[in-house]
N, C-alpha and C positions, 0 to 999 in steps of 0.2 A: 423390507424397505428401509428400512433404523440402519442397518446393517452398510447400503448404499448410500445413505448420507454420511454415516461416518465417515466410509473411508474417503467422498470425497470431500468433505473436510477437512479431513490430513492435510492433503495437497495446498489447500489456499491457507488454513491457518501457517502451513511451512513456507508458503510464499511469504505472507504476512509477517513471521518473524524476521524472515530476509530481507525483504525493504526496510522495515522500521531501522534496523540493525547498520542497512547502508546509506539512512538519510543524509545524505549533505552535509557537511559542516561550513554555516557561512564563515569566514575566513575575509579578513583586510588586504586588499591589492599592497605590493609593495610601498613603501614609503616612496621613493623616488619611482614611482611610474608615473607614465604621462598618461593627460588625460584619456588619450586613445584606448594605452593600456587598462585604464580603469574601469572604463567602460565594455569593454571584451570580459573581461574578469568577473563583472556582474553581470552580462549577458550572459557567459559560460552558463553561472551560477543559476542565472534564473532558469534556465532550461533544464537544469539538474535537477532542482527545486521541483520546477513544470513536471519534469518524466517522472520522478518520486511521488507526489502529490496523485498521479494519475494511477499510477501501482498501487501503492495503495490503497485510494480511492475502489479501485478495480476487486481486490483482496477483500477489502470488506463488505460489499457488494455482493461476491459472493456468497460468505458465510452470512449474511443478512439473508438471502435465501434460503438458502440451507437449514438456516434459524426457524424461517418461518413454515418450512417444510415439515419440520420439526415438530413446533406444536401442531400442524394444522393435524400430524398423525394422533400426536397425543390427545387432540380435543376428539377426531373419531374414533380413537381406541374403544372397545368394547369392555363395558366395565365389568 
């Protein structure tokens, strides 16, 4: 069982480096944009933000699982 939670652990702590690694950089709209423009620009961004925010959220959710699978074997291990 130890053995199956490892390996999937890989997988999401390797997602988990990936998002962190692509979060967002907020960034200033151009100096001369309009306000239209400025507004799309932080929309963009919030939704980058939003999809980021959810990946990750999602990534450690699973190893919070995983975590807790973890001890639950270690507390009925056989001593």
């Amino acid at each position: 069982m130890s053995g199956s939670l490892r390996l999937s652990a890989g997988p999401a702590k390797r997602r988990l480096q990936k998002y962190l690694t692509e979060v967002p950089q907020i960034t200033e709209p151009e100096e001369m944009a309009t306000c239209e423009e400025r507004i799309e620009h932080y929309e963009r961004l919030r939704s980058e933000i939003q999809y980021s925010h959810r990946s990750i959220s999602s990534a450690v959710s699973i190893l919070e699982r995983i975590s807790e699978r973890w001890l639950q074997m270690v507390e009925e291990a056989p001593e």
